[in-house]
DSSP file (Angstrom, degrees, kcal/mol; ACC not computed):
  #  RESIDUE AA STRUCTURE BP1 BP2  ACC     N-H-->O    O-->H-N    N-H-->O    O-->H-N    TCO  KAPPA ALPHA  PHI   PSI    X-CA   Y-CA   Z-CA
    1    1 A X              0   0    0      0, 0.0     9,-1.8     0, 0.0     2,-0.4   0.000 360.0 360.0 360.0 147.0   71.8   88.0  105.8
    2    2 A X  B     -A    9   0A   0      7,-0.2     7,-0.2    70,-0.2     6,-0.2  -0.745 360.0-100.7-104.3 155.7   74.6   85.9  107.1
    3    3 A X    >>  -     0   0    0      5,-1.6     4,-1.0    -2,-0.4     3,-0.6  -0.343  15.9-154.2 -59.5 123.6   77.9   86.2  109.0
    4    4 A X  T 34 S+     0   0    0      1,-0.2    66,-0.2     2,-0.1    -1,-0.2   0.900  93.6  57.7 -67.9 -31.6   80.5   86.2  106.7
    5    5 A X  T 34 S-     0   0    0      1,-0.1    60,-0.2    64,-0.1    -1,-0.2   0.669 131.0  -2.4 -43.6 -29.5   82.6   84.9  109.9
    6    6 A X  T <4 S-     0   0    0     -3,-0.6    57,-2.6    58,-0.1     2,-0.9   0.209  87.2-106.6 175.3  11.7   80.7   82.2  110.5
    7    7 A X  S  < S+     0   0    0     -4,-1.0    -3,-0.1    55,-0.2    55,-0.0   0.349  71.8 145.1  64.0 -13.5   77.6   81.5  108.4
    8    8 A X        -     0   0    0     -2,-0.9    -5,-1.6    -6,-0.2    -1,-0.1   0.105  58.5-103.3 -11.9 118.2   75.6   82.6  111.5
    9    9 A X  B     -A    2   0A   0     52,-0.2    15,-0.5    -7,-0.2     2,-0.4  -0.578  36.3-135.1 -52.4 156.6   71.9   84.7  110.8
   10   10 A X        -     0   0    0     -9,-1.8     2,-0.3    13,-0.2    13,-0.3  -0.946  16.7-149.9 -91.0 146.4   72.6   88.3  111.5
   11   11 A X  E     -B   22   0B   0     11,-4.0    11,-1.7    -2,-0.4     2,-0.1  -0.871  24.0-101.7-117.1 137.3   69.9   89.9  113.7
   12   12 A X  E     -B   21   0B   0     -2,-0.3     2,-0.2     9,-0.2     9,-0.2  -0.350  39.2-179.1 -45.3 124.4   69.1   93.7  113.4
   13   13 A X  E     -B   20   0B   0      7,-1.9     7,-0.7    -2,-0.1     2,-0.3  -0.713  15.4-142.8-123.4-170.0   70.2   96.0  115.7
   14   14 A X  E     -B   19   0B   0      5,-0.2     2,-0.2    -2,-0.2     5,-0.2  -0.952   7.3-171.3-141.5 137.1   69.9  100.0  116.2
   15   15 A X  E >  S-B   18   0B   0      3,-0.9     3,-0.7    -2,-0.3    24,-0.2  -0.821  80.4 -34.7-105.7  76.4   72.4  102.4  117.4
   16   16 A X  T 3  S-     0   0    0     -2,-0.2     3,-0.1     1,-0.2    -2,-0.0   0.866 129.5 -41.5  61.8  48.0   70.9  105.9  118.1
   17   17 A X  T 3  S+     0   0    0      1,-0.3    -1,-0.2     0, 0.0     2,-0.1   0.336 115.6 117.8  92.6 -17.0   68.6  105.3  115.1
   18   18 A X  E <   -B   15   0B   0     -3,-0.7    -3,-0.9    17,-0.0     2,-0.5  -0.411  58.5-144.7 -62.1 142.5   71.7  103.3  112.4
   19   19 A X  E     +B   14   0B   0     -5,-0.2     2,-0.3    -3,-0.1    -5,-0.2  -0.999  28.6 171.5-125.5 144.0   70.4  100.2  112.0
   20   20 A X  E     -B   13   0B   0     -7,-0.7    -7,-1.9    -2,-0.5     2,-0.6  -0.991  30.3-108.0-140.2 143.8   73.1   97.7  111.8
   21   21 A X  E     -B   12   0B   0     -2,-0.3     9,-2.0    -9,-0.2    -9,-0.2  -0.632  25.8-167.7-113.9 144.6   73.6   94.0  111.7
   22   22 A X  E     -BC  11  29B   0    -11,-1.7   -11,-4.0    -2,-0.6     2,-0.3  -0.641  20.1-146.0-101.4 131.5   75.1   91.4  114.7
   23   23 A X        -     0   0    0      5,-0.7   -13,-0.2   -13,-0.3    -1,-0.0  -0.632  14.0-167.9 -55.1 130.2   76.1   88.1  114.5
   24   24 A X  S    S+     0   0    0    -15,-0.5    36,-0.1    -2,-0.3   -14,-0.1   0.412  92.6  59.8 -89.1   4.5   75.1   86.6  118.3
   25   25 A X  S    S+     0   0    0    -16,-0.2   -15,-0.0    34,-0.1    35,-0.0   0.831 127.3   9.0-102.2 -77.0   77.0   83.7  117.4
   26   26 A X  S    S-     0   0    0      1,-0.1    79,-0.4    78,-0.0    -2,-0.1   0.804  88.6-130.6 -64.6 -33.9   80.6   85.8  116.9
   27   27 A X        +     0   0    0      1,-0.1    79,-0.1    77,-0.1    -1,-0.1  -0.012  63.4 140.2 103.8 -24.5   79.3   89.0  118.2
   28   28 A X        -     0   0    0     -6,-0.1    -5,-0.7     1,-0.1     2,-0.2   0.333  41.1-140.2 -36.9-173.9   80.8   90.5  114.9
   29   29 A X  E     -CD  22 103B   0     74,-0.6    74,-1.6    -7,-0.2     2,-0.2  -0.790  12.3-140.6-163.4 154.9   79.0   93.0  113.3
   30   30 A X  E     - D   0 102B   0     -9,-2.0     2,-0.3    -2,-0.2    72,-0.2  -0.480  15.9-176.2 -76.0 118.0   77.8   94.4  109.5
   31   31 A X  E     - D   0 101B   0     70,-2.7    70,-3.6    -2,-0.2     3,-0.2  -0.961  23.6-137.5-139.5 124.7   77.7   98.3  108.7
   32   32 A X    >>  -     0   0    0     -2,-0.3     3,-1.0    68,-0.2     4,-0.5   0.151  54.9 -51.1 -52.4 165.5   76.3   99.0  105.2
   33   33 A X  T 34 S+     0   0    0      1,-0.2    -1,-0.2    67,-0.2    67,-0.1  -0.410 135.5  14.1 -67.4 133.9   78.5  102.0  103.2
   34   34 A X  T 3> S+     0   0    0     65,-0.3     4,-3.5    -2,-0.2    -1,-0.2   0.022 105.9 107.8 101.2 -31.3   79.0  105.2  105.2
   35   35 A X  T <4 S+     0   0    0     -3,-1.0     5,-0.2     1,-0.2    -2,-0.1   0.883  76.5  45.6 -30.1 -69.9   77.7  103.1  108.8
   36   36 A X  T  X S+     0   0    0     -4,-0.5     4,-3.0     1,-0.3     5,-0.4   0.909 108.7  50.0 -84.2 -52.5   80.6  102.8  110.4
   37   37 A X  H  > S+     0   0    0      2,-0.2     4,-1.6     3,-0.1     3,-0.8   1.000 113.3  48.9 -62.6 -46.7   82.0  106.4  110.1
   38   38 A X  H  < S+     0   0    0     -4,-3.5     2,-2.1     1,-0.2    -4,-0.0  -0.448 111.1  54.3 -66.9-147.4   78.3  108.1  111.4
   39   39 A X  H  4 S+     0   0    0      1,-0.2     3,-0.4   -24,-0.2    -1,-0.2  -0.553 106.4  48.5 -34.5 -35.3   78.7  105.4  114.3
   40   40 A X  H  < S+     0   0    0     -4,-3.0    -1,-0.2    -2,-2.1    -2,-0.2   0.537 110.2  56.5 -85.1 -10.5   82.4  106.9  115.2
   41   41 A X  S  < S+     0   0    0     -4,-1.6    -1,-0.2    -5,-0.4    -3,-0.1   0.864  83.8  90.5 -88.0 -24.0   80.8  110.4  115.2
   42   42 A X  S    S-     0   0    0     -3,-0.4     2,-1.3     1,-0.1   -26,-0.0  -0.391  87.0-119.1 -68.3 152.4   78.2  109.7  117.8
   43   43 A X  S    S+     0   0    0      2,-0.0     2,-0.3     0, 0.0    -1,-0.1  -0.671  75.5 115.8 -59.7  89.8   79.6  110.6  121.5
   44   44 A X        -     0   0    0     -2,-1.3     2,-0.2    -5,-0.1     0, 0.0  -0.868  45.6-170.9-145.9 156.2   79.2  107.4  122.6
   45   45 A X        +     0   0    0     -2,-0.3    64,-0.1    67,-0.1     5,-0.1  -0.799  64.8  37.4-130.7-176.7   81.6  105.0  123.7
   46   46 A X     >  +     0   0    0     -2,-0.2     4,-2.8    63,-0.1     5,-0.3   0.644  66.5 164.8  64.3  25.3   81.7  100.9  124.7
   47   47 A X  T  4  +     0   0    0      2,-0.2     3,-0.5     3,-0.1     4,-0.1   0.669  65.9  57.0   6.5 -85.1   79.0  100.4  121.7
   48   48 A X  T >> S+     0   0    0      1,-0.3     3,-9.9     2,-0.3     4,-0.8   0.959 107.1  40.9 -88.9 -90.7   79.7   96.7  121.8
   49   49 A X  H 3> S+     0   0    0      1,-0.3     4,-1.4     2,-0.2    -1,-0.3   0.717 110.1  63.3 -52.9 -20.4   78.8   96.0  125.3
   50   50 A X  H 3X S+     0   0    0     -4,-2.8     4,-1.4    -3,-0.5    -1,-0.3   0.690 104.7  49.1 -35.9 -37.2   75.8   98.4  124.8
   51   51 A X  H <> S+     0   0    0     -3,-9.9     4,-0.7    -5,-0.3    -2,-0.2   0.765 111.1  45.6 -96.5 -22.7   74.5   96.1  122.3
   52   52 A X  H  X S+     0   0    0     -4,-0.8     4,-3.4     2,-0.2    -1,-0.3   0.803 103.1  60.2 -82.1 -32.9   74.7   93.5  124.0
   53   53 A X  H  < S+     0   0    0     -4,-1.4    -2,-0.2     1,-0.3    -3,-0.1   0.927 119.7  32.0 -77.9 -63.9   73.4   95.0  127.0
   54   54 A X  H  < S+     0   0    0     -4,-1.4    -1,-0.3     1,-0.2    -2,-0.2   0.469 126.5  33.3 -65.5 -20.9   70.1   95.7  125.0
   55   55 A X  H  < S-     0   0    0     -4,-0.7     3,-0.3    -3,-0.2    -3,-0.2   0.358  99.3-146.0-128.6 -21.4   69.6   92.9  122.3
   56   56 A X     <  -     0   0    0     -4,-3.4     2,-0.3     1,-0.2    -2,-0.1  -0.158  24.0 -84.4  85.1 177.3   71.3   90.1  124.6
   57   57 A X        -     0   0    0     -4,-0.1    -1,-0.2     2,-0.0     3,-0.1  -0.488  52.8-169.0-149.2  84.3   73.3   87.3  123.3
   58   58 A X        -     0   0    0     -2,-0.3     2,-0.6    -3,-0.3    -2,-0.0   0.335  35.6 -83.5 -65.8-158.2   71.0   84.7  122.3
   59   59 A X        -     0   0    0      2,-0.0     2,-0.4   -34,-0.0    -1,-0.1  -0.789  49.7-168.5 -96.8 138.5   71.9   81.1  121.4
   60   60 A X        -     0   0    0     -2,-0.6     2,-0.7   -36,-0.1   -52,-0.1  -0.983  23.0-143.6-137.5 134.7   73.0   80.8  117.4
   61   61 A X        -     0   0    0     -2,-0.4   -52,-0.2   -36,-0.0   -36,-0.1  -0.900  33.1-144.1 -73.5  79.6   73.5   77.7  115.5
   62   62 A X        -     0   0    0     -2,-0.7   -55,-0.2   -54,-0.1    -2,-0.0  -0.269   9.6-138.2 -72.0 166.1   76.6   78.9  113.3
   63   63 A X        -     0   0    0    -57,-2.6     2,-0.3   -60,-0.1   -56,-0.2   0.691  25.0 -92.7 -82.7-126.0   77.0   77.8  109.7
   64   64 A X        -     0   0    0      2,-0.0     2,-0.5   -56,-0.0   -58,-0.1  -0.921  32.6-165.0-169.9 110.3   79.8   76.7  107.9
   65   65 A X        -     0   0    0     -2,-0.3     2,-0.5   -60,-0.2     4,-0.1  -0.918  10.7-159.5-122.1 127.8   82.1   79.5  105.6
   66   66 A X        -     0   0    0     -2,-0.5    -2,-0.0     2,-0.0     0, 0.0  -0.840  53.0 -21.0-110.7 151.1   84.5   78.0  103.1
   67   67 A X  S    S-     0   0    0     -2,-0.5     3,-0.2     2,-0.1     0, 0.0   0.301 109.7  -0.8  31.2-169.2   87.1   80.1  102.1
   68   68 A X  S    S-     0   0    0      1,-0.2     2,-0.9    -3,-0.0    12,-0.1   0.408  90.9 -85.3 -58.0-175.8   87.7   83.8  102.0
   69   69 A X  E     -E   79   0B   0     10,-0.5    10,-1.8    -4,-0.1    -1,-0.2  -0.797  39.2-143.0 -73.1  93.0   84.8   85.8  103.4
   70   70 A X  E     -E   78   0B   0     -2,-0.9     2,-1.0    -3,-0.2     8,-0.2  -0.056  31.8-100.0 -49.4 137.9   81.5   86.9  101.1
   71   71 A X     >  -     0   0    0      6,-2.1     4,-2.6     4,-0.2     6,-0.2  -0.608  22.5-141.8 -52.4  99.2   79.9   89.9  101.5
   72   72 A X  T  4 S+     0   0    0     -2,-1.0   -70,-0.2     2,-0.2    -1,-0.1   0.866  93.8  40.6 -26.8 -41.1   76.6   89.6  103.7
   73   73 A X  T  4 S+     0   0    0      1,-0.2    -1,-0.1    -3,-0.1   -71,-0.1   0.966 130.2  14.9 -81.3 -70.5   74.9   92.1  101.5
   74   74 A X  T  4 S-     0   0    0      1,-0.1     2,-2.8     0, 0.0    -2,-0.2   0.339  84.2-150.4 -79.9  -3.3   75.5   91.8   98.2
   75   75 A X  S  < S+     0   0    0     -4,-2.6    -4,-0.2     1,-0.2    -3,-0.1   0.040  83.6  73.8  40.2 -24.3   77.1   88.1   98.3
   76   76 A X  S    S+     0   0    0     -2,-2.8    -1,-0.2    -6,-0.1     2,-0.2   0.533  72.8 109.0 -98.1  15.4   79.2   88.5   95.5
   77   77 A X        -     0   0    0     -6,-0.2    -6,-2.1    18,-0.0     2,-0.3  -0.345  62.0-143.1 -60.0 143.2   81.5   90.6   97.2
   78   78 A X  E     -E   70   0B   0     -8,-0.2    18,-2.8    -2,-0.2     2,-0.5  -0.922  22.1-138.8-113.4 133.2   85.0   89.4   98.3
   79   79 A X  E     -EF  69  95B   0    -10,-1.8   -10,-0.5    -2,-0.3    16,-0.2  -0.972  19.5-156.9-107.9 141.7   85.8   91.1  101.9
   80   80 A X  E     - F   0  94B   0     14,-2.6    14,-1.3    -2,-0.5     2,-0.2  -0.691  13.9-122.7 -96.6 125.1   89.4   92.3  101.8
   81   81 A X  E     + F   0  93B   0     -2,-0.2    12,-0.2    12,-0.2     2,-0.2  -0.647  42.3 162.7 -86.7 156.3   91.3   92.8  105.2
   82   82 A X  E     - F   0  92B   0     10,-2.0    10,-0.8    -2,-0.2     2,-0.2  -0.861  40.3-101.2-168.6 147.7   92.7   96.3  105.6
   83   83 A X  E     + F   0  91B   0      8,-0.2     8,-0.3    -2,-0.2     6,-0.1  -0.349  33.7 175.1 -45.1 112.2   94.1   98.5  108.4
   84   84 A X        +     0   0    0      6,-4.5     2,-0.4    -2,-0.2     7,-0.1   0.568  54.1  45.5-115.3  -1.0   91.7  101.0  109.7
   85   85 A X        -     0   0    0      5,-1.1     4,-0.1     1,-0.1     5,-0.1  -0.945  63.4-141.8-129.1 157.6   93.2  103.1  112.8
   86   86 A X  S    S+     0   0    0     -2,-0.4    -1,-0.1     2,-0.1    -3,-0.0   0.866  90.4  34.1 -76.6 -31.5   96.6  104.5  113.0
   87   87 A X  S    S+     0   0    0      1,-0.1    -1,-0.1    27,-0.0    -2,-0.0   0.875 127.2  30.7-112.6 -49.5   97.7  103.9  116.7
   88   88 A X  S    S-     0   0    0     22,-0.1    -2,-0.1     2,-0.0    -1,-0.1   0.642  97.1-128.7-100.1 -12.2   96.1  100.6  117.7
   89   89 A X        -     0   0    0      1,-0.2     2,-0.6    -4,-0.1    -3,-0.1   0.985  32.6-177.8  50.5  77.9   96.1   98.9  114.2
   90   90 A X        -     0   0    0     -5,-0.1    -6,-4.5    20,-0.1    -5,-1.1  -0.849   6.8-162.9 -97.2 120.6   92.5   97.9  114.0
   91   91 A X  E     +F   83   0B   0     -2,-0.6    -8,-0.2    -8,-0.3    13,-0.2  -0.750  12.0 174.2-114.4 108.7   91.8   95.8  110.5
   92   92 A X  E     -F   82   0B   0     -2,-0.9   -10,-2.0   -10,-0.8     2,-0.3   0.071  32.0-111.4 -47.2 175.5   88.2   95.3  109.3
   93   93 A X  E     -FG  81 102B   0      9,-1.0     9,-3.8   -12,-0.2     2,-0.4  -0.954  26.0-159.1-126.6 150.4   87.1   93.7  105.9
   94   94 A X  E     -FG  80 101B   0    -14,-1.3   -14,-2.6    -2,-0.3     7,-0.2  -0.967  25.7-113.1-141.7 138.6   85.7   95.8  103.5
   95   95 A X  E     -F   79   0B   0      5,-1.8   -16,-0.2    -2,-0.4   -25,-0.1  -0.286  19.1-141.3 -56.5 137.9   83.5   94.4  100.6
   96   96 A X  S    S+     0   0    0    -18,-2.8    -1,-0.1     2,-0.1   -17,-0.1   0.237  97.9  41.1 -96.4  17.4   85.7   95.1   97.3
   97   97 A X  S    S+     0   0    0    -19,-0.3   -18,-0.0     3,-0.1    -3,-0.0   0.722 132.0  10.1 -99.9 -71.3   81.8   96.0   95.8
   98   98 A X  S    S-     0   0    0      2,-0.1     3,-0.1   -65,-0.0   -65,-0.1   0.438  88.2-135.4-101.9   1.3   80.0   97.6   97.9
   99   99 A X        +     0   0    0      1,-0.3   -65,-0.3   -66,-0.1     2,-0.2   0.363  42.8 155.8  75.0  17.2   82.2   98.4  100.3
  100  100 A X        -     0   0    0    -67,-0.1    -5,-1.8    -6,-0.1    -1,-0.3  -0.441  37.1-116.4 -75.2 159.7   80.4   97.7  103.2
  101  101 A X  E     -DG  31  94B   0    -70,-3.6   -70,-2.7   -69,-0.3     2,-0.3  -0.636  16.0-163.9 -90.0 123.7   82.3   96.9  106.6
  102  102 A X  E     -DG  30  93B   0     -9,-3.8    -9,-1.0    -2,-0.2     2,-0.3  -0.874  16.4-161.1 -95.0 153.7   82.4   93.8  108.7
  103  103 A X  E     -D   29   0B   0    -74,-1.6   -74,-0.6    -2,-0.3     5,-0.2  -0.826   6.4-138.2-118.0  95.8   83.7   94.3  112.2
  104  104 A X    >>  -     0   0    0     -2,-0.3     3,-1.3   -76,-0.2     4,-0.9   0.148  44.3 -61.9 -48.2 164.8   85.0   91.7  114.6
  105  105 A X  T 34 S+     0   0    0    -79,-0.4    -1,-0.2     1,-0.3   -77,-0.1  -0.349 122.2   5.4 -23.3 104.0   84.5   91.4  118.1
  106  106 A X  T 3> S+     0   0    0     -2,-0.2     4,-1.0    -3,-0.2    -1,-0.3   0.437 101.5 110.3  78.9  -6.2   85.6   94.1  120.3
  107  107 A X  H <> S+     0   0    0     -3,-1.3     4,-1.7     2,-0.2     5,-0.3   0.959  73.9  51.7 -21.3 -86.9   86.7   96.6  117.0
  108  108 A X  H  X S+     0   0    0     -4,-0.9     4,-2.4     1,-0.2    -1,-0.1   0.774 105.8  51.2 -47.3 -35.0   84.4   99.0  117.0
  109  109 A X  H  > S+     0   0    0      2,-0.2     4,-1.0     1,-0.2    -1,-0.2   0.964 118.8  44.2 -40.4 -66.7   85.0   99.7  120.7
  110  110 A X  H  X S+     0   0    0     -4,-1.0     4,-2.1    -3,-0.2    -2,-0.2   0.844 114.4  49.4 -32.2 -58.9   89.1   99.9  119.4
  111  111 A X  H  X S+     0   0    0     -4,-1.7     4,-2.0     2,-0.2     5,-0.2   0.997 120.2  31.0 -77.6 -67.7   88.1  101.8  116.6
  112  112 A X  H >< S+     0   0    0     -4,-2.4     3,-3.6    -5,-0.3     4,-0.2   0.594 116.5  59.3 -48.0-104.2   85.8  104.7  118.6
  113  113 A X  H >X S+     0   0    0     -4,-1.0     4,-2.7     1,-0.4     3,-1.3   0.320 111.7  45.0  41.5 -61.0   88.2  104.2  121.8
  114  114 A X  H 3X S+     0   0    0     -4,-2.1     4,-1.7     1,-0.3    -1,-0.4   0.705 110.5  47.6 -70.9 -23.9   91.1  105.4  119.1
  115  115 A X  H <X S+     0   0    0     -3,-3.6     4,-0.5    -4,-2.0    -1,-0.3   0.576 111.7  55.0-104.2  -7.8   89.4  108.2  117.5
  116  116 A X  H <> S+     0   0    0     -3,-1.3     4,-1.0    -4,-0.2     5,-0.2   0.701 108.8  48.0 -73.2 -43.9   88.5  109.4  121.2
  117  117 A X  H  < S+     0   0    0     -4,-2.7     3,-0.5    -5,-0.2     4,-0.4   0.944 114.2  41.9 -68.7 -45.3   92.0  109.3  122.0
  118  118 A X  H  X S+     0   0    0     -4,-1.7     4,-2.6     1,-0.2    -1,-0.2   0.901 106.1  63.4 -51.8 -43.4   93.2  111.4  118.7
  119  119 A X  H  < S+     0   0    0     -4,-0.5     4,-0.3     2,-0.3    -1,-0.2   0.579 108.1  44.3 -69.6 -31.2   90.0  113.7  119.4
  120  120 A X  T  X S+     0   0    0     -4,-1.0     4,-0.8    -3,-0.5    -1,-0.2   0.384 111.0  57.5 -75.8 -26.1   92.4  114.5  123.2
  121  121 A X  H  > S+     0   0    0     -4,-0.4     4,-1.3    -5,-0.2    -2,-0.3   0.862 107.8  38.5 -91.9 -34.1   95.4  114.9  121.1
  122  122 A X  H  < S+     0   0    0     -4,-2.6     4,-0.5     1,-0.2    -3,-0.2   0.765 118.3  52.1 -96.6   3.3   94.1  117.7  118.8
  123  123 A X  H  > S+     0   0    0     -4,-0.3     4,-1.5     2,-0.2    -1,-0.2   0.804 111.8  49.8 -71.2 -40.7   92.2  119.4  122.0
  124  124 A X  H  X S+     0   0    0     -4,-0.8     4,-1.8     2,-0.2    -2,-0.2   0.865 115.6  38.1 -32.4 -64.2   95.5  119.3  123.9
  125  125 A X  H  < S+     0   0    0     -4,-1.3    -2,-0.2     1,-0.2    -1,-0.1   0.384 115.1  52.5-106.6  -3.5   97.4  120.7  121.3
  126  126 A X  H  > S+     0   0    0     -4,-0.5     4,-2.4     3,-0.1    -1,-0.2   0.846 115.5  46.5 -68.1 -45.5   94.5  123.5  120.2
  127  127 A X  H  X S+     0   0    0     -4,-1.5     4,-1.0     2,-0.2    -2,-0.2   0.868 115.6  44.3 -66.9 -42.2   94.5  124.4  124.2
  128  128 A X  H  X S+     0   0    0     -4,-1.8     4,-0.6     1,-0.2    -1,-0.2   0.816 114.4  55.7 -73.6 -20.1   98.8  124.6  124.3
  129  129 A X  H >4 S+     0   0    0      2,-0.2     3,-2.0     1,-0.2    -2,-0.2   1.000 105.1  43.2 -61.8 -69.5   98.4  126.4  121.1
  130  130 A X  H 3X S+     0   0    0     -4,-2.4     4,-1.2     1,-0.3     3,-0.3   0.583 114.1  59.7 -68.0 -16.4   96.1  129.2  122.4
  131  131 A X  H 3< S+     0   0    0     -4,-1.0     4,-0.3     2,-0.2    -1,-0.3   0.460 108.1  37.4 -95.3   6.5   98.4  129.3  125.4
  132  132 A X  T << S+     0   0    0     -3,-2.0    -2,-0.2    -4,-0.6    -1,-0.2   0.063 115.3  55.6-110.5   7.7  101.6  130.1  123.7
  133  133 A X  T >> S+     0   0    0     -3,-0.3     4,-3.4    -4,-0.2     3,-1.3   0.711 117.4  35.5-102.3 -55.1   99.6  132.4  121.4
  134  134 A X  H 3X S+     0   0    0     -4,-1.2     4,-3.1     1,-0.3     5,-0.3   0.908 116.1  56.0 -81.9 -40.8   98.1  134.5  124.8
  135  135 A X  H 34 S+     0   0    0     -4,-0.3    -1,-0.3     1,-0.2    -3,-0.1   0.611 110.4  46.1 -96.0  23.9  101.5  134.1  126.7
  136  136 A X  H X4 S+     0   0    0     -3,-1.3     3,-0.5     2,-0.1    -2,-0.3   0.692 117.0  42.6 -62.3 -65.9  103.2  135.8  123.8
  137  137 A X  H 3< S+     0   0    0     -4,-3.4    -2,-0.2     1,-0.2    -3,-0.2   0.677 123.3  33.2 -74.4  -6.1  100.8  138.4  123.5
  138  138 A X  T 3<        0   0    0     -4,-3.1    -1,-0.2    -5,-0.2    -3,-0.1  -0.047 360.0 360.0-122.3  33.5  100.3  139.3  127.1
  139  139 A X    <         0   0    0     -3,-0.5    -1,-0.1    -5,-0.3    -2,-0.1   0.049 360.0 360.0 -29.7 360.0  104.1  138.4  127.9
């Protein structure tokens, strides 16, 4: 497959058994439908630099992409930008076929990073909960 960024190969990678694929040229990277959300469930954070840490950042000849961005997978896919986190206002493209995800550089970090942060907010506000439930009832 190629980078829709940047006409680039994408090289297979694995993330706790997902296999997904990186541009080395852009660093972007391809998750197939349904990828991206099990990747935001594992407890993991700093992905990115993980992958890099392990696969390297070889040398890439990039290509040449005229106009909007194709779909890697299916190629006759248009990717579409659209918002995907609430707080930091991370936007992807998402194939309008198959509806797989490209991710820029440094996203997915944003994107987990944000859903870590939400994931603090509703622990917070479970924990202040159960303590204004207990100092009500033992009051």
């Amino acid at each position: 497959m190629k980078c829709p960024r940047d006409g680039a190969e994408l090289a297979t990678v694995q993330v706790d058994g997902i296999e997904l694929d990186k541009c080395h040229h852009c660093d972007g990277i391809w998750f197939d439908a349904g990828e991206l959300d099990k990747v935001r469930k594992l407890e993991r954070s700093a992905i990115e630099q993980e992958l890099e840490r392990e696969y390297g950042n070889p040398e890439v000849v990039a290509g040449k992409v005229d106009g909007y961005m194709r779909c890697p997978r299916c190629a006759d896919g248009r990717l579409n930008e659209l918002t995907y986190t609430y707080k930091k206002r991370v936007k992807i493209d998402r194939c309008d076929q198959c509806h797989g995800v490209w991710v820029d550089d440094n996203e997915l970090d944003a994107i987990i990073g944000e859903q870590k942060q939400l994931q603090q907010m509703n622990d917070t506000s479970a924990i202040r909960a159960f303590m204004r439930a207990a100092s009500a009832a033992f009051g």
